[in-house]
N, C-alpha and C positions, 0 to 999 in steps of 0.2 A: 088637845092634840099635840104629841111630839112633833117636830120638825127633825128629822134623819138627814144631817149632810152628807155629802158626798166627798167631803174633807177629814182626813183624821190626822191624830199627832204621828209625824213619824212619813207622812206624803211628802214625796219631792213636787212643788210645785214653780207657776212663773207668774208673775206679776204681768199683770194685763198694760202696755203700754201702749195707746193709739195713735201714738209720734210716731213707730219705733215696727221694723218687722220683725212677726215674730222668734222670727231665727235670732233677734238680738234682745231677747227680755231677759232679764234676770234670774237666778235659778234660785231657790231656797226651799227650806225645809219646814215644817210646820213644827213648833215645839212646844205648843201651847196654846188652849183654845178656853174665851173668856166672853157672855153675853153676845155672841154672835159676831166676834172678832178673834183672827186669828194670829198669832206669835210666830213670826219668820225670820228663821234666823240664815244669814246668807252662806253660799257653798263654792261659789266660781267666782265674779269680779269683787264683789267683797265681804269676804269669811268673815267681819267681824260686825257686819251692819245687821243689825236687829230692828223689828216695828213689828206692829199691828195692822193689817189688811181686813177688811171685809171681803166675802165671800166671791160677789160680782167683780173681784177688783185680781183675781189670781183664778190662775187653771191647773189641773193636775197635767202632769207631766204620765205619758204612759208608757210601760215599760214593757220592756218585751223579751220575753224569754227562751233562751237561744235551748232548743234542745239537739 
């Protein structure tokens, strides 16, 4: 059986922090995706911080389009 995430390259996502509301989690972008980890590369407090997340550990971000 495939597993179909609900994550791809090119999602703006946020890092799940349980300290922290979510009005204040981190914004980043998904640039790369490797055995069920994902490559986040940062966009708002730090453009130059890169890692790897797991799935349970970040949410998409939704967007909404202004017609």
């Amino acid at each position: 059986m495939i597993h179909q995430s609900e994550f791809s390259i090119g999602n703006t996502v946020q890092v799940i922090d349980h300290d922290e509301h979510p009005s204040e989690w981190a914004t980043f972008v998904i640039t790369d995706y490797r055995n069920n980890f994902y490559l986040l590369s940062g966009i708002d407090k730090s453009p130059c911080e890169v890692f790897w997340a797991m799935s349970n550990e970040i949410c998409l971000i939704r967007v909404e389009l202004m017609t």
